[in-house]
Rosetta silent file (secondary structure, phi, psi, omega in degrees, C-alpha in Angstrom):
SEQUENCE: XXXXXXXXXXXXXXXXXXXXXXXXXXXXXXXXXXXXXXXXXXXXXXXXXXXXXXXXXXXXXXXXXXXXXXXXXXXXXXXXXXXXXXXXXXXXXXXXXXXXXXXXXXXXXXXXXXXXXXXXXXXXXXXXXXXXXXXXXXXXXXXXXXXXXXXXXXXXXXXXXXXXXXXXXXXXXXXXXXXXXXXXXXXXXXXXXXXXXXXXXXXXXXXXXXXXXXXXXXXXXXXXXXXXXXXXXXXXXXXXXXXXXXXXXXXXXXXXXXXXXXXXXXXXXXXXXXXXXXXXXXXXXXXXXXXXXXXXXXXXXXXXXXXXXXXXXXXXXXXXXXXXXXX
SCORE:     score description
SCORE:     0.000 S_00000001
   1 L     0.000  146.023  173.381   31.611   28.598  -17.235 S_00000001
   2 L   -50.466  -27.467 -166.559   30.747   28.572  -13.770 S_00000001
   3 L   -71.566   -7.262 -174.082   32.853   25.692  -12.796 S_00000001
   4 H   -59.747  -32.379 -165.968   36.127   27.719  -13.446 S_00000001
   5 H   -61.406  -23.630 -178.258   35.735   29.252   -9.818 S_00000001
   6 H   -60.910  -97.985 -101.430   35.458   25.223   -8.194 S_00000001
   7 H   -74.323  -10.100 -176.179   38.230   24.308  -10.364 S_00000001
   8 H   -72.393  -46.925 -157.717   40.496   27.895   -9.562 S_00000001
   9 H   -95.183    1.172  179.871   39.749   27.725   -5.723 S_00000001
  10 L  -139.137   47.048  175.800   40.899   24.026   -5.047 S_00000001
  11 L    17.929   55.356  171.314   43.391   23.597   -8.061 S_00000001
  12 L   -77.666  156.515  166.393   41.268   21.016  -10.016 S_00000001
  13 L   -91.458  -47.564 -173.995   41.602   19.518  -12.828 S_00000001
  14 L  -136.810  129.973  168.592   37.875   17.809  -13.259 S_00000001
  15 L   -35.320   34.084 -159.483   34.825   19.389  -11.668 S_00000001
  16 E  -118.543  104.812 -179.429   34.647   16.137   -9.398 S_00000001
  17 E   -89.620  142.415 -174.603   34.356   15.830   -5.714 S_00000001
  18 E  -107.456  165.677 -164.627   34.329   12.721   -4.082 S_00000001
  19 L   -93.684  158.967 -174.321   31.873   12.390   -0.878 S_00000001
  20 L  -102.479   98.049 -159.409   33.151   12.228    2.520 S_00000001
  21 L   -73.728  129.657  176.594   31.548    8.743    2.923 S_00000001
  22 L   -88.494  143.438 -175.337   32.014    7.886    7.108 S_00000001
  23 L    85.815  -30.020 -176.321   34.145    4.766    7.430 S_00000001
  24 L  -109.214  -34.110 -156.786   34.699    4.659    3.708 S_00000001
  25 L  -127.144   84.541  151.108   36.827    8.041    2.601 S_00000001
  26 L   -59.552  172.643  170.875   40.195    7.218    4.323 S_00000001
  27 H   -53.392  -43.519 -157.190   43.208    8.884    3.606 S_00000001
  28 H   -55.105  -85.640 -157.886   43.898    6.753    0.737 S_00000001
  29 H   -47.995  -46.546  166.567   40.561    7.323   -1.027 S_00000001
  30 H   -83.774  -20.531  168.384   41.030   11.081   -0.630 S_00000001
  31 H   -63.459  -51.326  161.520   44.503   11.630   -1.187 S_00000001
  32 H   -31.274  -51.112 -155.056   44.016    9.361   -4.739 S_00000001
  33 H  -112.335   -3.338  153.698   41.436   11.682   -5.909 S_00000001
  34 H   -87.896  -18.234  171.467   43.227   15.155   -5.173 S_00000001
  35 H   -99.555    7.791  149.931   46.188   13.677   -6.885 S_00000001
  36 L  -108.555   48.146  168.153   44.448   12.958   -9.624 S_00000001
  37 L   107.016  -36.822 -177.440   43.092   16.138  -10.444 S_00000001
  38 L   -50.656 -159.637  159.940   39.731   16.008   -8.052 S_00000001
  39 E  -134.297  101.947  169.785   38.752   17.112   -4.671 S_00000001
  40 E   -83.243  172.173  171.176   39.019   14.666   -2.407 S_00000001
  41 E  -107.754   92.578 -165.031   37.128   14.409    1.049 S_00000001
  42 E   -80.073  165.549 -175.871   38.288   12.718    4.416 S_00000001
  43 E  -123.142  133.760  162.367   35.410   11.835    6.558 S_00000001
  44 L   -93.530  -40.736  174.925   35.838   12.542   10.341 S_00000001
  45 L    53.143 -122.593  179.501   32.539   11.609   11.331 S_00000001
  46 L   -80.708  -30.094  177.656   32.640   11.662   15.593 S_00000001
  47 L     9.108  144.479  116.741   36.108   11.495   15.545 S_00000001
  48 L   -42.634  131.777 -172.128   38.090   13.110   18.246 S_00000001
  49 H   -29.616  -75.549 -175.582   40.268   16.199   17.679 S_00000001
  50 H   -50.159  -35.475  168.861   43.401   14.082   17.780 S_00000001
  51 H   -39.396  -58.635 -155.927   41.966   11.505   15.759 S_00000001
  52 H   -97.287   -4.135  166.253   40.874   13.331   13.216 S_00000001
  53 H   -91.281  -54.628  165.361   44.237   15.417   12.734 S_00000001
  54 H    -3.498  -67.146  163.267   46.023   12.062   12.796 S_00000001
  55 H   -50.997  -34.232  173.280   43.750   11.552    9.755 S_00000001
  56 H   -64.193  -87.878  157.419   44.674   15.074    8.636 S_00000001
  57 H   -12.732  -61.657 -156.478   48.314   14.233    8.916 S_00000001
  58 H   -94.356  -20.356  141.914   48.087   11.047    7.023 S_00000001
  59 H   -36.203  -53.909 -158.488   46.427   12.733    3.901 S_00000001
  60 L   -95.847   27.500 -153.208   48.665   14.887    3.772 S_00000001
  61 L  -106.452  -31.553  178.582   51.423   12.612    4.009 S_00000001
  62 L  -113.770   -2.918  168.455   49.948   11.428    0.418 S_00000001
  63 L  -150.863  168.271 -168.101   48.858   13.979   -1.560 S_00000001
  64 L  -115.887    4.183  173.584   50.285   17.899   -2.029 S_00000001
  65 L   -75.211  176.879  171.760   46.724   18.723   -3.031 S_00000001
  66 L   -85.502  130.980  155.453   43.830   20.465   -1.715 S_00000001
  67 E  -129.071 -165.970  176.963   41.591   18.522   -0.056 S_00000001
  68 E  -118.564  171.980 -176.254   38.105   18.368    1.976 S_00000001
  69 E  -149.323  104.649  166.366   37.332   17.383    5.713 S_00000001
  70 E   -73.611  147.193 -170.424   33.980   16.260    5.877 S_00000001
  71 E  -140.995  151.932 -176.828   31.780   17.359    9.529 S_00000001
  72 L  -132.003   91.324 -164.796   28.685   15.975   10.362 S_00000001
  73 H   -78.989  -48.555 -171.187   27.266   18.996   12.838 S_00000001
  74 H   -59.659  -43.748  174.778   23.829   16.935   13.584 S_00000001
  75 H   -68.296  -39.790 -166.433   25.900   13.589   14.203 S_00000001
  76 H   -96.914  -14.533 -176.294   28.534   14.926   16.048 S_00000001
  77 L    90.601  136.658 -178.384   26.833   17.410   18.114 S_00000001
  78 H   -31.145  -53.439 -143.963   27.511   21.237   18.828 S_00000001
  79 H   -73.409  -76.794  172.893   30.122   20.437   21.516 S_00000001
  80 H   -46.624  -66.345  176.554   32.226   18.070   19.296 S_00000001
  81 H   -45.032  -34.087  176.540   31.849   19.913   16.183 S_00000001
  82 H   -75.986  -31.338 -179.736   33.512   23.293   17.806 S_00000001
  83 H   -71.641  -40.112 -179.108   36.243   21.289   19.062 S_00000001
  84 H   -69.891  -40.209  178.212   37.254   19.560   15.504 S_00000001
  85 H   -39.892  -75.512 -163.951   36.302   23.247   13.862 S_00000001
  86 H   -63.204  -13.980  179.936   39.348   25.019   16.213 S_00000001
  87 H   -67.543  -52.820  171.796   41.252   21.876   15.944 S_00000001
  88 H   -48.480  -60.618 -150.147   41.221   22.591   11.816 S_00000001
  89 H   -87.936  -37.081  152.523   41.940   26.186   12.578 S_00000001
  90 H   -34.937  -58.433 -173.569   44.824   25.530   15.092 S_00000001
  91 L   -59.760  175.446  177.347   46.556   23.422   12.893 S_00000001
  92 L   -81.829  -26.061 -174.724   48.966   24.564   10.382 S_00000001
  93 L   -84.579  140.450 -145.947   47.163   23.128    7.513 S_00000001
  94 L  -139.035   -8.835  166.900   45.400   25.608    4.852 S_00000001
  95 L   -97.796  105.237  173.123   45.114   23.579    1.335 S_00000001
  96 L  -167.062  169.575 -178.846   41.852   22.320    2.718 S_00000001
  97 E  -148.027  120.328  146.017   37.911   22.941    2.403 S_00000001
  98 E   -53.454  125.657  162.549   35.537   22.238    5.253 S_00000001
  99 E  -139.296  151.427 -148.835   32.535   20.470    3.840 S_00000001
 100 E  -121.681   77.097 -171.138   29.613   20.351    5.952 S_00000001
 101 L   -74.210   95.149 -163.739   26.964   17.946    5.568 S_00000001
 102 L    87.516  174.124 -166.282   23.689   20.277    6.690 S_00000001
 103 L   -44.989  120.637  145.332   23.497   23.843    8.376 S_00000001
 104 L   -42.365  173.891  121.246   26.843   24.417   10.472 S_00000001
 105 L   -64.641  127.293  155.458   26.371   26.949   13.447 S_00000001
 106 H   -23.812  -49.726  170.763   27.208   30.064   12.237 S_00000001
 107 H   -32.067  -86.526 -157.023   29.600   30.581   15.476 S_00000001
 108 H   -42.129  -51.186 -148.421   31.936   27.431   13.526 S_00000001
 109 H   -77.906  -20.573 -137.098   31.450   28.891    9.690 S_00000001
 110 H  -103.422  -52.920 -158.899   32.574   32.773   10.941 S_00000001
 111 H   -54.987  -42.873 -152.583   36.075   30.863   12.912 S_00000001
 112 H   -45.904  -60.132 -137.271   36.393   29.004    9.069 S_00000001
 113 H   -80.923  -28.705  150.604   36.006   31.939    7.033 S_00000001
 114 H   -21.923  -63.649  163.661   38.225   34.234    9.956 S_00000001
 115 L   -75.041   17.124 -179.973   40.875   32.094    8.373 S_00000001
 116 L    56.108   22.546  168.241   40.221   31.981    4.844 S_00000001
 117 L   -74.742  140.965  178.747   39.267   28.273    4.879 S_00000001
 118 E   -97.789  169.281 -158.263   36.887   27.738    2.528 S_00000001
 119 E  -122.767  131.146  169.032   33.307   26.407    3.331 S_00000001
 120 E  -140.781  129.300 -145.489   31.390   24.281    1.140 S_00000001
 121 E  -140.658  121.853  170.998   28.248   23.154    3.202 S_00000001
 122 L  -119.197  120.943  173.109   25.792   20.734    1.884 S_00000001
 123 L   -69.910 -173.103 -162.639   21.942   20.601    1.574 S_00000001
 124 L  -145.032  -19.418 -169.934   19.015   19.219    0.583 S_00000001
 125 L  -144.244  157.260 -176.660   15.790   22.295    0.088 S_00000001
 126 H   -54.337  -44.398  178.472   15.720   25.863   -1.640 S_00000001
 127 H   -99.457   32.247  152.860   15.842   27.437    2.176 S_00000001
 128 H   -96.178  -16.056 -167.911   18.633   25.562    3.635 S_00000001
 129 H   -87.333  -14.839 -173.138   20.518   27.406    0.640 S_00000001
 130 H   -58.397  -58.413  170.660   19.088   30.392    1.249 S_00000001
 131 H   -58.318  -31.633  153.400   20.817   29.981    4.960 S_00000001
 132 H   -57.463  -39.259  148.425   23.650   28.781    3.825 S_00000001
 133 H   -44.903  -59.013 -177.044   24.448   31.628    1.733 S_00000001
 134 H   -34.421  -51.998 -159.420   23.476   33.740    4.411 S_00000001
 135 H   -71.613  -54.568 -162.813   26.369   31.952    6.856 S_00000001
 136 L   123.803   16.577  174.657   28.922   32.550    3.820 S_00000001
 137 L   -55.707  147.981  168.712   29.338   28.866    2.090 S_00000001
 138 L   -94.631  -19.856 -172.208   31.450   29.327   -0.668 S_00000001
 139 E  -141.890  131.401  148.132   30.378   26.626   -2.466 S_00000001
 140 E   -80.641  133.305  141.830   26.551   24.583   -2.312 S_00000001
 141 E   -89.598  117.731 -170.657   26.174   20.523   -2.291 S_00000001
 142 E  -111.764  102.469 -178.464   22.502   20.483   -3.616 S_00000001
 143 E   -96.303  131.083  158.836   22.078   16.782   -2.971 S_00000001
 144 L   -58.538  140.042 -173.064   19.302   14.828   -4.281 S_00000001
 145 L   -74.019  -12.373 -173.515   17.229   11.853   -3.643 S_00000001
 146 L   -81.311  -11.420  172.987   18.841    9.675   -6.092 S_00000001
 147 L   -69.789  169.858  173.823   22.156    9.483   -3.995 S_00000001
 148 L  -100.658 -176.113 -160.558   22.985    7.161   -1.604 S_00000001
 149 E    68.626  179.330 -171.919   23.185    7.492    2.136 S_00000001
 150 E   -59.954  165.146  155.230   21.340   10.008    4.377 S_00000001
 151 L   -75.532  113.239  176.603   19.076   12.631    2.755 S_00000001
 152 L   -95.759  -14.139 -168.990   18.915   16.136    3.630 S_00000001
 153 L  -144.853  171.429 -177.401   15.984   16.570    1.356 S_00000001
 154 L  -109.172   14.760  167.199   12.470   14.719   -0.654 S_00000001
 155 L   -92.929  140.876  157.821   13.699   16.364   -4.281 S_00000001
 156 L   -49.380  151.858  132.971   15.492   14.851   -7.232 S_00000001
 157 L   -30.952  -11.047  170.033   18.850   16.468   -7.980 S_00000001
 158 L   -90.489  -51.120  144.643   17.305   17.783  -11.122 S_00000001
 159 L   -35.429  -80.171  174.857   14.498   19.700   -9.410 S_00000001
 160 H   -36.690  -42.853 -174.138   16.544   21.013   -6.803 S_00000001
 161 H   -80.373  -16.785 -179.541   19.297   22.223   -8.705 S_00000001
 162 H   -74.826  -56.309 -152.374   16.359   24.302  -11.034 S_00000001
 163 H   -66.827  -32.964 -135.414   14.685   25.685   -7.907 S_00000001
 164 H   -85.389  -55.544  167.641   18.125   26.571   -6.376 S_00000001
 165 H   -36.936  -49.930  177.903   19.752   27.918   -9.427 S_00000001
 166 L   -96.592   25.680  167.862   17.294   30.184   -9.945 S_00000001
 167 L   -84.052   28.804  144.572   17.736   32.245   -6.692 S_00000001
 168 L    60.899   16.232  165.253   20.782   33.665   -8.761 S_00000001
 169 L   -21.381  157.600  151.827   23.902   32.777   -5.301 S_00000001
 170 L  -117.234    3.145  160.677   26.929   33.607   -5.886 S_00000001
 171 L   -89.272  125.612 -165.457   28.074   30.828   -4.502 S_00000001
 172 E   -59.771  132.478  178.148   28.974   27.843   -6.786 S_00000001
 173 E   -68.442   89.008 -163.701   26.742   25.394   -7.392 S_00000001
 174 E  -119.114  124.773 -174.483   27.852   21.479   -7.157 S_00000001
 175 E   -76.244  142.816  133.795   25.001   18.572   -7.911 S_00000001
 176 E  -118.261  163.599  179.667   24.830   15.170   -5.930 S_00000001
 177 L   106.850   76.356 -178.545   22.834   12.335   -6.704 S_00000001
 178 L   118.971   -8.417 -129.029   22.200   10.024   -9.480 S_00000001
 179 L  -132.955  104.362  175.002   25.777   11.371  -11.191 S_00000001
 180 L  -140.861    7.928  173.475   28.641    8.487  -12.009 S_00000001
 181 L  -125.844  165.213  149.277   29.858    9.562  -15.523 S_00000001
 182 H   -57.097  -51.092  144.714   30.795   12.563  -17.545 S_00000001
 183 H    23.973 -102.626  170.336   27.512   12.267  -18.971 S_00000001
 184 H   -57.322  -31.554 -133.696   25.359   12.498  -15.961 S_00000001
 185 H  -106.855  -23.353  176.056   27.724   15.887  -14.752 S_00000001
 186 H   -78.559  -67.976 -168.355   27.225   17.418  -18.545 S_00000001
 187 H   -30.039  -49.398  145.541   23.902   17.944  -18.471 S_00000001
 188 H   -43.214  -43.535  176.970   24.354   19.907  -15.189 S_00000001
 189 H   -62.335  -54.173 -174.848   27.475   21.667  -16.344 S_00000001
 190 H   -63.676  -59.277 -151.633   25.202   23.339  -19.402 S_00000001
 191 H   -46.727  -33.859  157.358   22.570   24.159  -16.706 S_00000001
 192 L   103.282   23.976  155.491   25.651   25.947  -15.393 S_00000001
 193 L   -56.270  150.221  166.096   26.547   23.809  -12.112 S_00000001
 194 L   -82.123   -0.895 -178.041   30.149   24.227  -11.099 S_00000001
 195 E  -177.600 -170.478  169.405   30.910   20.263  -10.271 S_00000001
 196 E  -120.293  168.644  162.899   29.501   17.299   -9.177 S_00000001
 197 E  -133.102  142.817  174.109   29.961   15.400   -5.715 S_00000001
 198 E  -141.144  154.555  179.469   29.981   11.533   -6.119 S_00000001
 199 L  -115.006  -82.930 -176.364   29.714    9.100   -3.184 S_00000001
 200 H   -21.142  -63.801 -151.721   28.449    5.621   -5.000 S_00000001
 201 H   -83.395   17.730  170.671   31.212    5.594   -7.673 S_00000001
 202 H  -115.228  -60.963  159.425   34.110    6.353   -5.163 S_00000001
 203 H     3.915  -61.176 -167.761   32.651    3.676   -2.689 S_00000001
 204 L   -82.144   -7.595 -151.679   33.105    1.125   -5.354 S_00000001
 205 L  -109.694 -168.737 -144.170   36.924    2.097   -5.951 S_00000001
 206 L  -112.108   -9.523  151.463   39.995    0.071   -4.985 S_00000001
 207 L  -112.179   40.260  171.562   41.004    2.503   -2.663 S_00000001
 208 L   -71.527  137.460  167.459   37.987    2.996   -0.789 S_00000001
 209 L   -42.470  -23.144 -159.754   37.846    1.749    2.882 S_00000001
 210 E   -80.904 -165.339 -159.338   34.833   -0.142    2.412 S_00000001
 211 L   -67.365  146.246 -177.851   34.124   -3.873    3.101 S_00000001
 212 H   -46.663  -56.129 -148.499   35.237   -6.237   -0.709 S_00000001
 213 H   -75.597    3.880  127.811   31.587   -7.675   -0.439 S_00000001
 214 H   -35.394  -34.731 -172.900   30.149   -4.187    0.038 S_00000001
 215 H   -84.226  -47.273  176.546   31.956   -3.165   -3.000 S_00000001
 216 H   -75.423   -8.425  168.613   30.816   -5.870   -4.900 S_00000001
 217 H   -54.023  -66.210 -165.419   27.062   -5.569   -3.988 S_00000001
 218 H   -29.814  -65.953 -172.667   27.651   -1.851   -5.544 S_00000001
 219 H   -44.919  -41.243 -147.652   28.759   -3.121   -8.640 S_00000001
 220 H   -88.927   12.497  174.594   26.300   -6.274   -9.028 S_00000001
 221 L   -82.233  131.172  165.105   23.378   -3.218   -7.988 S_00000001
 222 L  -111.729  158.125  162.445   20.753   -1.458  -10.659 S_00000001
 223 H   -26.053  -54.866 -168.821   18.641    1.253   -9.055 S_00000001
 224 H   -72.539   14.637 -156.578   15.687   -0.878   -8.694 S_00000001
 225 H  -110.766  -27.527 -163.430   18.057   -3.085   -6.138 S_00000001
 226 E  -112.973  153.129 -167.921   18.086    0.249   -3.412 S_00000001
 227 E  -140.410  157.654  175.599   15.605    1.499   -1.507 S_00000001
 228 E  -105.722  135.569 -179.532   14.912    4.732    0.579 S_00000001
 229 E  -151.566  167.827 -162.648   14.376    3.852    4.187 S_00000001
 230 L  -116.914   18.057 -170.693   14.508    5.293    7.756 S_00000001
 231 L   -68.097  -44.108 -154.426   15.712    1.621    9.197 S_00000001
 232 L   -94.963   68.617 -145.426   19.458    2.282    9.794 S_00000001
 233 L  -108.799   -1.751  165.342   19.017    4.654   12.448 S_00000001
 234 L   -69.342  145.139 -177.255   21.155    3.731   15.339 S_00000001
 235 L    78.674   -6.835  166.511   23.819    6.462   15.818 S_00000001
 236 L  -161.153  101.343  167.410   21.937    8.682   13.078 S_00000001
 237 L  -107.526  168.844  161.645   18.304    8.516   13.805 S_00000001
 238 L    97.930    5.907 -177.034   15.753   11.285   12.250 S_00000001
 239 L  -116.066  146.782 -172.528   17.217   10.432    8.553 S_00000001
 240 L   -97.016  148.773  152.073   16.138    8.801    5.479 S_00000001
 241 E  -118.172  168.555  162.660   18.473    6.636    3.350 S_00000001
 242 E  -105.660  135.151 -150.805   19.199    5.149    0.443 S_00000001
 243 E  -175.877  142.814 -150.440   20.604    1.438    0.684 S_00000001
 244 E   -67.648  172.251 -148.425   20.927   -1.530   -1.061 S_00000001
 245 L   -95.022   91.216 -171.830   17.426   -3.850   -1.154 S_00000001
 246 L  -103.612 -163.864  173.730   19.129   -6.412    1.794 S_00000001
 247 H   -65.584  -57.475 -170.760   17.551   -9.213    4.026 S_00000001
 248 H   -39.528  -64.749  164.803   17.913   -6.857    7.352 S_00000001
 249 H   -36.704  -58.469  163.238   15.335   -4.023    4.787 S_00000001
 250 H   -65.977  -23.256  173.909   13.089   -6.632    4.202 S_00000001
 251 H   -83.008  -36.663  166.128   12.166   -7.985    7.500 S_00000001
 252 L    61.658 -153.566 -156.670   12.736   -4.621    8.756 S_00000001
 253 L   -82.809   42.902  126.254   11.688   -4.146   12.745 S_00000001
 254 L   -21.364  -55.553 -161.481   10.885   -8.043   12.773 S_00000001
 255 L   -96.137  165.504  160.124   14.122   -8.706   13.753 S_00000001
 256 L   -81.943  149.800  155.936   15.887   -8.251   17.448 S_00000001
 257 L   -75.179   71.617 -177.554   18.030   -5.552   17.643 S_00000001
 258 L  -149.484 -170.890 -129.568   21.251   -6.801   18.787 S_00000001
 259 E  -102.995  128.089  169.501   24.940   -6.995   17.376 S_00000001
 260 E  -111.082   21.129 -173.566   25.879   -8.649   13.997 S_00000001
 261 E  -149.800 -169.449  141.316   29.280   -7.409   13.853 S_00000001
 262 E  -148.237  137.121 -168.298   32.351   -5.680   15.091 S_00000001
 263 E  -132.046  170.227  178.197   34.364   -2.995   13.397 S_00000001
 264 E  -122.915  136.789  178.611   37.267   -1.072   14.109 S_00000001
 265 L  -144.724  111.706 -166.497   37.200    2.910   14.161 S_00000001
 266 L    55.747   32.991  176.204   40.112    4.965   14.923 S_00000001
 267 L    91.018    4.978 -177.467   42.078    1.577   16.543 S_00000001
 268 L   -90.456  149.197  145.607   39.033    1.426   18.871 S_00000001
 269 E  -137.280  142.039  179.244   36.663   -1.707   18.285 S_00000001
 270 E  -128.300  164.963 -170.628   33.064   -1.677   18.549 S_00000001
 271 E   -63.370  173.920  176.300   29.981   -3.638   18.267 S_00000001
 272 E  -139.476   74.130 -168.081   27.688   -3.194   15.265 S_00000001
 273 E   -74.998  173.054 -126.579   24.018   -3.898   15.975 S_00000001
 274 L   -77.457  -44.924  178.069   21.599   -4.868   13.589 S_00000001
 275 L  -116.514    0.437  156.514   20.057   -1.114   12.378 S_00000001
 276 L   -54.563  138.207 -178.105   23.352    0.694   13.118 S_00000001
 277 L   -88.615   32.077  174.457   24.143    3.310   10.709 S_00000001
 278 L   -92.130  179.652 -176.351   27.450    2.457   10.310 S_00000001
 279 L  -114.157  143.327  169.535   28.497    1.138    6.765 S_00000001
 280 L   -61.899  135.809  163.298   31.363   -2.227    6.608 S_00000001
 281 E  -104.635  156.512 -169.811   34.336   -1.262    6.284 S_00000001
 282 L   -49.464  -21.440 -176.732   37.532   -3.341    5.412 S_00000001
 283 L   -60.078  -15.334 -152.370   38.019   -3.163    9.580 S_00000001
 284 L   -75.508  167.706  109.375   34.651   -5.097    9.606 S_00000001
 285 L   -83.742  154.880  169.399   33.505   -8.755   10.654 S_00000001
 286 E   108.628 -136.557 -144.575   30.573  -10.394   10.361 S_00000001
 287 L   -93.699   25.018 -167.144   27.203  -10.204    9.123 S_00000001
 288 H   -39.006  -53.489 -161.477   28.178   -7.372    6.039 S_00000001
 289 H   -42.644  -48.239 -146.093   25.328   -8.474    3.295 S_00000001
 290 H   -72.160    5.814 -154.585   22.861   -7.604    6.478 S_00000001
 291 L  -109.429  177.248 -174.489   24.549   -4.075    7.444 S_00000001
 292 L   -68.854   90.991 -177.841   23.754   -0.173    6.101 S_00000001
 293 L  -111.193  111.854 -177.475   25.203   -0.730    2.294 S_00000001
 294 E   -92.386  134.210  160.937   24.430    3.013    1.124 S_00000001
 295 L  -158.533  159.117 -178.864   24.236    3.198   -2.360 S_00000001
 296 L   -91.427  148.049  161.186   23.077    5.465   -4.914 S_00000001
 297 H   -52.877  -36.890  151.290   20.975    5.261   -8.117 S_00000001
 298 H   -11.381  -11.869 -152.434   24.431    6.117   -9.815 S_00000001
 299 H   -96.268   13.701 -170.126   25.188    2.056   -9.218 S_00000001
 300 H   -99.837    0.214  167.921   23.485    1.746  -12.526 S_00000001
 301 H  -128.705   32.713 -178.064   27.032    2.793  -14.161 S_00000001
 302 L  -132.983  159.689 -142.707   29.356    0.898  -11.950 S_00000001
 303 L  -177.235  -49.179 -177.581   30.132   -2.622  -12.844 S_00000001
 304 L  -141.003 -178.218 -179.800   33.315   -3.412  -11.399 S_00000001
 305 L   -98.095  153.611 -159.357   35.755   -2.085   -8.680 S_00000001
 306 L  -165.471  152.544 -177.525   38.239   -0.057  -10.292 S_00000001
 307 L   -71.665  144.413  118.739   41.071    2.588   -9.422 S_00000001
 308 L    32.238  -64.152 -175.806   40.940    5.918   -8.631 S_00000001
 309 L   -96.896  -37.430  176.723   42.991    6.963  -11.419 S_00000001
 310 H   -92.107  -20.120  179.107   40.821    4.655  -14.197 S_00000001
 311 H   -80.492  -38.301 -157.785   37.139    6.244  -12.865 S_00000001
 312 H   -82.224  -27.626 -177.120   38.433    9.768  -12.819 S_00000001
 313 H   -81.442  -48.035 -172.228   40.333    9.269  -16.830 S_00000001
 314 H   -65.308  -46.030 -140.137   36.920    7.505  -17.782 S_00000001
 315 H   -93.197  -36.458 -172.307   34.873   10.322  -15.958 S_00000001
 316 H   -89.940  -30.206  171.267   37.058   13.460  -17.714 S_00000001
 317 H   -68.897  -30.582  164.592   36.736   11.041  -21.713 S_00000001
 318 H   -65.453  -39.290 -171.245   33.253   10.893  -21.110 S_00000001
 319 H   -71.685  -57.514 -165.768   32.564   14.950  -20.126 S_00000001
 320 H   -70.637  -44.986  168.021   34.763   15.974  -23.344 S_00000001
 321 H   -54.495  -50.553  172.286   32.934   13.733  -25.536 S_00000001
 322 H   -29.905  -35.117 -163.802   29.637   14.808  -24.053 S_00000001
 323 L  -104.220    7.801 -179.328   30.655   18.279  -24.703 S_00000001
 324 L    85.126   32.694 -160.788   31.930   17.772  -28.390 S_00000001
 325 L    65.762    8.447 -172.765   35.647   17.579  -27.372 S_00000001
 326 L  -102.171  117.665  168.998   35.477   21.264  -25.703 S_00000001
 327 L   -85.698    0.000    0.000   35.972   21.999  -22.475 S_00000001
């Protein structure tokens, strides 16, 4: 099966990547799911070099695994993004995967791959993958509208992964979107994806960053509860999301824009205004129901908050049953 090369090039256990949620996928929440067999993902977001090796550092402080270091090249900007690239490539550490949410520069993918890091860079339409081949990803995230958070693309995860697949890469193929069991990820594994990526159902877990009542809206969510909307756009504007069906969504540009919170991000604290796109995090105060709570159609199998270690053993009993006990 395709997925041996995922599970070969980051010593996996279970096809399962967790997303590098900003604000939410801490050390904790990624070290937890590389020690239990996954791939986890720290999120850097704007971070500063030093910041974000801090953050580096304190992964690896907890797990002996491979992990990922999510970049945001549109959010952080060219400038920023080359400095955290060579910052990665400076350092000593090398059980790692860049993952890339949208098109890199090319410059930043050529220093990765100079250094054998591997690249896994994720999209949203059949010609970002084309370019993304092109650049040398090692791995595609063909993300979907049913996930939560920004959008790279207007297709289902089902669609996408058809159109994508059948440009014949050579690069592995890993679905997001809609995907919170073994289940959802077998039907894609016979299709002949090499993994999944889940956001929602790591979100929800007990070591995720994010805010309690954020975690429990997730749980206490069905599909028909989230909406896709272009609302949350300070600090990420030009993107659609998906997020739970709140007060702030309904009234929409109604309200003034001014601040209904304060969070803390890398020991700094800042304001939160009203359509910021950040999501609460346990740092947060204030106004959480009314803030960006990204969630995925996926919330339609999450129920309660739960470890790390009990989603990922649930997630590998369901895929063997799915598959008739065979892996």
């Amino acid at each position: 099966m395709s997925e041996v090369k995922l599970l070969t090039a980051f010593q996996m256990k279970l096809p399962l990547i967790q997303a590098g949620m900003g604000g939410v996928a801490g050390p904790e929440l990624a070290a937890a799911v590389s020690n239990h067999g996954g791939l986890g993902v720290l999120a850097v977001y704007k971070s500063l070099p030093e910041d974000m090796l801090k953050n580096i550092e304190k992964t690896r402080e907890l797990t002996s695994g491979f992990f990922g270091i999510n970049v945001i090249p549109e959010v952080s900007g060219e400038a920023r993004l080359k400095q955290q690239i060579e910052a990665i490539v400076a350092s000593d550490e090398r059980r790692i995967a860049v993952v890339f949410y949208g098109l890199p520069p090319f410059a930043v993918v050529n220093l990765l791959k100079m250094e054998n890091i591997p690249v896994i860079i994720q999209i949203g339409t059949e010609a970002e993958a084309q370019t993304a081949v092109e650049m040398g990803a090692d791995f595609l995230v063909l993300q979907g509208i049913q996930a939560g958070g920004h959008h790279l693309g207007s297709q289902r995860t089902e669609q996408l992964f058809e159109a994508v697949a059948a440009r014949g890469f050579d690069a592995g193929l890993i679905v997001a979107g809609g995907i919170a069991t073994g289940r959802d990820y077998a039907v894609y594994r016979q299709m002949g994806a090499s993994g999944c990526l889940c956001g929602t159902l790591f979100a929800s877990a007990l070591e995720s960053s994010a805010h309690p009542r954020y975690k429990d809206m997730i749980c206490q969510a069905m599909p028909e509860d989230t909406i896709i909307t272009n609302l949350y756009e300070i600090g990420w504007p030009g993107r659609q999301h998906r997020v739970i069906l709140n007060q702030t969504v309904k009234m929409g540009k109604s309200q003034p824009t001014h601040f209904i919170a304060k969070t803390v991000v890398d020991e700094k604290l800042y304001p939160v205004a009203r359509f910021s796109a950040a999501a609460p995090t346990e740092h947060t105060q204030g106004e959480i129901d009314n803030m960006a709570l990204y969630c995925g159609e996926s919330c339609r199998n999450i129920h309660m908050v739960n470890s790390v270690s009990n989603i990922m053993d649930q997630f590998a009993a369901e895929l063997m049953e799915s598959l008739g006990g065979k892996r």
